[in-house]
C-alpha positions in Angstrom: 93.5 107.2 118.2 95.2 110.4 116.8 97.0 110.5 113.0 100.3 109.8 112.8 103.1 111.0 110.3 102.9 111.1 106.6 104.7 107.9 106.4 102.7 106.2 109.8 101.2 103.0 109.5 98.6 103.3 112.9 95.4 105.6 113.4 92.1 105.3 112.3 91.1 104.4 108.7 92.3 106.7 106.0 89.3 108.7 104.5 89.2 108.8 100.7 89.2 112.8 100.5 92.2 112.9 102.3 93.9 110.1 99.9 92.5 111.2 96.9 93.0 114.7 95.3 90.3 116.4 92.9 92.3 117.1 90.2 93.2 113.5 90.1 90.5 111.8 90.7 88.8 109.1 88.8 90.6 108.8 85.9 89.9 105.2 85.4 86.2 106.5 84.8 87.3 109.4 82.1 89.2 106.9 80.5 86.6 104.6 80.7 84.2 107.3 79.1 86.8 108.5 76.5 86.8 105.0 75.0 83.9 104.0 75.1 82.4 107.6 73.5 84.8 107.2 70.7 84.1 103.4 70.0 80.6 104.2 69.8 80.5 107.3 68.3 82.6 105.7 65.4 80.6 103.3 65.0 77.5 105.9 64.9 79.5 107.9 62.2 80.2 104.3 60.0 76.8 103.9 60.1 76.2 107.5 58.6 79.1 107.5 56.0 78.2 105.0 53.8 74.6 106.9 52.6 76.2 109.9 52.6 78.9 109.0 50.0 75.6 109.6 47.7 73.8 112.3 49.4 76.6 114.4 51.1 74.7 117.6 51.4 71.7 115.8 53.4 74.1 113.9 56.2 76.8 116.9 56.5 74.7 118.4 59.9 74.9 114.8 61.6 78.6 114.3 60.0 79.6 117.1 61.9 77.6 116.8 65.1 79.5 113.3 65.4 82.6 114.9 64.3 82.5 117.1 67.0 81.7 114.1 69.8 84.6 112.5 68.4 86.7 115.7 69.0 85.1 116.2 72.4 85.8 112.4 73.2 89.0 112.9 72.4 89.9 115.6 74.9 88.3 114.4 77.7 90.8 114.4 80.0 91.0 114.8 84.2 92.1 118.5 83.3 89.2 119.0 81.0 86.5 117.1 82.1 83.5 119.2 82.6 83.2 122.0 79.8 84.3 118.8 77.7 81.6 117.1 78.3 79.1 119.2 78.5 80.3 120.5 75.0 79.9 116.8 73.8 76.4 116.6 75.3 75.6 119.7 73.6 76.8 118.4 70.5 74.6 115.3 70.7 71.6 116.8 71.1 72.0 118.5 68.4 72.8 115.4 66.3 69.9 114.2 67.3 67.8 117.4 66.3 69.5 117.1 62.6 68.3 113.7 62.5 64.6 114.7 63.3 63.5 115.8 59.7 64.5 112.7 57.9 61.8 111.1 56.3 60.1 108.0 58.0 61.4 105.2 56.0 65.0 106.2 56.6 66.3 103.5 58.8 69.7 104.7 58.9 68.7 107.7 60.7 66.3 105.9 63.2 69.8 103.5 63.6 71.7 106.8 63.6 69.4 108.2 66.9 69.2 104.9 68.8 72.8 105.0 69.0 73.5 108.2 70.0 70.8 108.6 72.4 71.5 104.7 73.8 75.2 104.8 73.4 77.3 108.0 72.3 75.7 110.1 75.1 74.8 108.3 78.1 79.1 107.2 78.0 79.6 110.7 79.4 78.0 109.1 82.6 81.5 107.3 83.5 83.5 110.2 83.8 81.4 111.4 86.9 83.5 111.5 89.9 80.8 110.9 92.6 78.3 108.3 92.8 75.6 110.6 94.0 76.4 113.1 91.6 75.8 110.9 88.5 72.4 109.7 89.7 71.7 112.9 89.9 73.0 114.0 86.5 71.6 110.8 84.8 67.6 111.6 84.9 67.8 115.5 84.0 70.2 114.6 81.0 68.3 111.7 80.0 64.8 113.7 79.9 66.4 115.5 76.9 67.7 113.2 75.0 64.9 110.4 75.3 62.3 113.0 73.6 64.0 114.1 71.0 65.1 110.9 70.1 61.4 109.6 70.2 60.4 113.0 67.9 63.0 112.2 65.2 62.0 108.3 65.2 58.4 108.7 66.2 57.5 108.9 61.9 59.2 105.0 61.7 56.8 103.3 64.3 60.0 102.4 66.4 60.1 104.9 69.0 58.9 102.4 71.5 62.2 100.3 70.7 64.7 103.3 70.6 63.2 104.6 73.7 63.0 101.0 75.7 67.2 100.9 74.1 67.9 104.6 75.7 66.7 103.7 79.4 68.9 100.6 78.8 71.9 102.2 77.6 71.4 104.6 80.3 70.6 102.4 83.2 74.0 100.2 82.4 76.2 103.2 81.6 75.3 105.0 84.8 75.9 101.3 86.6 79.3 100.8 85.2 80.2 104.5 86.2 79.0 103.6 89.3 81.0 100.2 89.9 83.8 101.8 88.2 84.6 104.9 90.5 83.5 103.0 93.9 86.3 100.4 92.7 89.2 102.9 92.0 88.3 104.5 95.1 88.7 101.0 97.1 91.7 100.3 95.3 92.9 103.4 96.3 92.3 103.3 100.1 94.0 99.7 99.1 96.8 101.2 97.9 97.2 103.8 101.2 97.1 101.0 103.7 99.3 98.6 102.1 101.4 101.7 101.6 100.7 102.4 105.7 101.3 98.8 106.3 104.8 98.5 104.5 106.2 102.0 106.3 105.8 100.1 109.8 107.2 97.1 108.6 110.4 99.1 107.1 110.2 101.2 110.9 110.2 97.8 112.1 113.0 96.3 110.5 115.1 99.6 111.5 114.4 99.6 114.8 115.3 95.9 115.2 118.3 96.6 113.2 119.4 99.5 115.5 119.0 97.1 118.5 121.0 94.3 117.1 123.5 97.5 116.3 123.4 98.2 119.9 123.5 95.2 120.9 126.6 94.2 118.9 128.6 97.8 120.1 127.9 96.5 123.7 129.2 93.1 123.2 132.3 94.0 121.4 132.7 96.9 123.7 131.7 97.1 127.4 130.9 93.8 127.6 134.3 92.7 126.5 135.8 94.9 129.3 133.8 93.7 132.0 134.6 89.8 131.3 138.2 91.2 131.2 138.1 92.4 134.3 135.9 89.8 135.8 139.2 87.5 134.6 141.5 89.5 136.5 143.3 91.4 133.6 145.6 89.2 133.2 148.7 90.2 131.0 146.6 93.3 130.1 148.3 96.4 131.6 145.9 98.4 133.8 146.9 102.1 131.9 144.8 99.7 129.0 142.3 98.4 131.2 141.8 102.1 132.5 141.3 103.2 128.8 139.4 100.6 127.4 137.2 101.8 131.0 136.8 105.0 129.8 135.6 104.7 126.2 133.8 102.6 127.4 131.8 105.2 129.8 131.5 107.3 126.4 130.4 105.0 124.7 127.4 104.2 127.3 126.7 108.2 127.4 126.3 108.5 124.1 123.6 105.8 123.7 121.9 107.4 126.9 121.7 111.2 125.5 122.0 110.3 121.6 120.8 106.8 120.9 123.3 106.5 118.5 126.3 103.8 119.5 128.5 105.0 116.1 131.5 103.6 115.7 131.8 99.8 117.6 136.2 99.7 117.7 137.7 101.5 120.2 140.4 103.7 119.7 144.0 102.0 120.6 145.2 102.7 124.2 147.1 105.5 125.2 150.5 106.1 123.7 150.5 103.1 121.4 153.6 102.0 119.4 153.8 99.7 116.1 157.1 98.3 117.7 156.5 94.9 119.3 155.5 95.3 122.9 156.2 92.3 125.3 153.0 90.5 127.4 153.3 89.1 131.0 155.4 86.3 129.8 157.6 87.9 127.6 156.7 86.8 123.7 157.2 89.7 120.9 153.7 91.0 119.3 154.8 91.8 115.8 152.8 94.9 114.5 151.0 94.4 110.9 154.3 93.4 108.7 156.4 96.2 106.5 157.3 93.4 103.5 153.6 93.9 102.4 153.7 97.7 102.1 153.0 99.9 104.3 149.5 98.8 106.3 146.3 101.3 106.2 145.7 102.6 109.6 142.5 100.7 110.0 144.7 97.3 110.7 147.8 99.0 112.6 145.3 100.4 115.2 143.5 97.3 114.9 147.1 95.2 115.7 147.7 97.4 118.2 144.7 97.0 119.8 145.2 93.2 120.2 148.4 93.4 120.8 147.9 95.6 124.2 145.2 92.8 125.0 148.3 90.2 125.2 147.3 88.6 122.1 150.1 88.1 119.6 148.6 88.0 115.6 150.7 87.4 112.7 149.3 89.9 109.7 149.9 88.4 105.8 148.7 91.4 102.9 147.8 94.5 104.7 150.0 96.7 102.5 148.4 94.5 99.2 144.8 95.4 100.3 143.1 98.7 98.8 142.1 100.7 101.7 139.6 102.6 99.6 137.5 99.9 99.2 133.9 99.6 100.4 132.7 97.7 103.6 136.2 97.6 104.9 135.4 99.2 108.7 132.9 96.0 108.8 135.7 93.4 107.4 138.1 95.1 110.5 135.1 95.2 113.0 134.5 91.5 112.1 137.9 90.3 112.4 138.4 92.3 115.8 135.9 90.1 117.3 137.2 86.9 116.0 140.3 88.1 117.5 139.0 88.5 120.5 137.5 85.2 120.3 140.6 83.8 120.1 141.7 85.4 122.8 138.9 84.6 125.2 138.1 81.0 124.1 140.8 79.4 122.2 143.2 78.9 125.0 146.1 80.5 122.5 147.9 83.2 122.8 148.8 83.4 119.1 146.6 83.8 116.1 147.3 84.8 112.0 145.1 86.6 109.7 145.6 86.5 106.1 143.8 89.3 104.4 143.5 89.7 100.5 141.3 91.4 98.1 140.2 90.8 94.1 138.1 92.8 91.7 134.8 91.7 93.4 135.3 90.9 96.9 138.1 91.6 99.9 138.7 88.8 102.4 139.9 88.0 105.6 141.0 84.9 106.8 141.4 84.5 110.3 143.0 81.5 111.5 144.4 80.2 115.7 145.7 76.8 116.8 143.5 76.5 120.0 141.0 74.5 121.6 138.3 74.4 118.7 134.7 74.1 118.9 131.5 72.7 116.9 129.9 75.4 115.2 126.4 74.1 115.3 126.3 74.2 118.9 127.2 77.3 119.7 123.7 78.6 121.4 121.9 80.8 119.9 121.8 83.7 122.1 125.5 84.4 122.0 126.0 87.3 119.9 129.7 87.2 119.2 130.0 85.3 116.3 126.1 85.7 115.4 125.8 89.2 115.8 129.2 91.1 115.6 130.5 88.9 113.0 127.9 86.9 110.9 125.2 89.5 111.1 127.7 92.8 110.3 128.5 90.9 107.4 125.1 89.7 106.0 124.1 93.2 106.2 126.6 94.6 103.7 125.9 91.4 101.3 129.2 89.8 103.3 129.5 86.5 104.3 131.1 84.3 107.2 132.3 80.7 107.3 133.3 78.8 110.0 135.5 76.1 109.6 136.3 74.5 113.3 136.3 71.4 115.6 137.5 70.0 118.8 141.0 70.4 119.5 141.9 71.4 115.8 142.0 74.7 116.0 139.4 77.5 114.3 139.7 79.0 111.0 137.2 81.8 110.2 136.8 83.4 106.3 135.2 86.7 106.2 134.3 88.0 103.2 132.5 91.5 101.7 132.0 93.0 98.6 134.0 95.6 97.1 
């Protein structure tokens, strides 16, 4: 199995040095270490301050050694991780050196060195990026600070105990460095697949949204035309037949070559007028009405359309409706296929749509006197009303109600934000 894109979703397991980079790495540990260096080496320095209120001059080499760990705590960042540390190291030991000529009996040093050596230092452990590198860095910087640490409390007959608390403080620091960075890097790879996993569900959800696309362009389309024809034509004249024909062609080369359907309305038929036109049987077709305003051009080709299809529609508000508005070429697709539902299944000739618009939402209301119908059982692989009319909607936040039964007619309220 071979890598896919950036954004793919299949191939093999991603590997953590591709995922994770360098410079970035670990920073749950560095913080981890940052924290817990400066709690304990607070704590160290507490310990210190209180004796040295009276004798200043005696504790100033270990005030400053911890001063310094605090500092180098401080900046230990993913930027400035190793000189950092090994600055803070440096300045342990050396803590632990000032500590090594105080007389026998002073506890507060012995306390002093156990938690430095057990503590301050072996912190550093957790901002190790690799697993194997901080086992490896653990024994040769322990070495150091476990015999000086014995030296400067070997006079207090505890040396035993500070040196059974350094291979404890070690042991659990370089354990929790260890859990810590195999966790980020797990949560990481986590991350990367769920990331993986989410891209092909979104590639998913486009490509089924393209088909249902498709599929909607077709039915309102060259599927239309076909049952058209398959009808005879009737009261359709054949110059509209032929041109509905030939978009149609287009329309089908255009998916072939391009994939892309674009635009799902047709363009009226050839040499259209907004004067009503007579069907087979004589009745007027009345264009979108003047008393309104003057209609957008989205609804006069849209009457004009129907109107060379034989069907005659009475329009209420186009010259009240703001064309500017959003979502409008899917309010007009919608309504062309209820339109056409009328025309195919109602049994009318004759329909009205009522179209109006507030400061939240634009409406259509699309309304025919025919045969009527149930609306729960219309079967669920017809896409007319499903696809080119509830689904168009639903995916600009629109919605669709159908209001219908037998031999009561069909009204249909379309509705899509502004």
């Amino acid at each position: 199995m071979g890598n896919t894109d950036e954004d793919g979703a299949s191939g093999p397991r991603p590997r953590i040095g591709d995922i994770i980079d360098d410079g970035q790495a670990d920073r749950v540990g560095i913080v981890c270490a940052q924290r817990l260096g400066l709690v304990f080496a607070s704590a160290a320095a507490a310990t210190v301050l209180v004796p040295a209120v009276e004798q200043p001059s005696r504790y100033l080499a270990t005030l400053i050694g911890l001063a310094v760990m605090l500092v180098g705590f401080a900046l230990l960042t993913s930027r400035a991780t190793w000189w950092v540390a090994l600055g803070t190291y440096l300045a342990g030991l050396a803590t632990l050196i000032s500590l090594a000529s105080f007389p026998a009996y002073d506890f507060t040093a012995v306390a002093t060195v156990t938690a430095v050596s057990s503590f301050v230092i072996p912190s550093l452990l957790l901002a190790i990026p690799e697993t194997r590198l901080l086992l490896r860095a653990a024994l040769p910087a322990a070495v150091p600070v476990t015999a000086t640490a014995v030296i400067a409390s070997a006079g207090s007959g505890r040396a035993v105990f500070v040196a059974i608390a350094i291979v404890g403080g070690w042991v659990a620091c370089a354990c929790a460095g260890t859990w810590v960075h195999r966790s980020e890097r797990q949560a990481v790879v986590g991350v990367e697949q769920l990331r993986r996993a989410y891209a092909a569900e979104r590639r998913s959800v486009e490509a089924e949204a393209e088909l249902r696309h498709e599929a909607r362009t077709m039915h309102d389309t060259v599927l239309a035309t076909l049952t058209l024809i398959a009808h005879g034509g009737r009261g359709v004249p054949a110059e509209t037949l032929r041109a509905q024909a030939a978009a149609d062609s287009e329309l089908l080369r255009q998916l072939r070559t391009s994939g892309s359907a674009g635009p799902t309305t047709r363009e009226p038929p050839p040499e259209p007028t907004a004067e009503p036109s007579r069907t087979g049987d004589g009745a007027a077709q009345p264009a979108p009405p003047s008393e309104d305003g003057d209609a957008a051009p989205r609804w006069v080709t849209l009457a004009q359309r129907h109107e060379a299809l034989g069907l005659v529609v009475r329009w209420h508000g186009t010259g009240r409706l703001n064309d500017t508005a959003a979502h409008l070429g899917d309010l007009a697709a919608a309504v062309s296929e209820c339109l056409e539902n009328v025309r195919r299944h109602s049994g009318q000739r004759d329909a009205e749509v009522t179209l109006s618009q507030d400061d939240d939402h634009s409406r259509a209301v699309v309304t025919d006197l025919g045969r009527g119908f149930l609306p729960e059982e219309v079967p669920a692989g017809r896409l007319g009303l499903a696809e080119s009319v509830r689904a168009r909607l639903d995916a600009v936040d629109g919605t669709a109600r159908v209001f219908s039964s037998p031999g009561r007619g069909t009204t249909v309220l379309l509705e899509v934000p502004r």
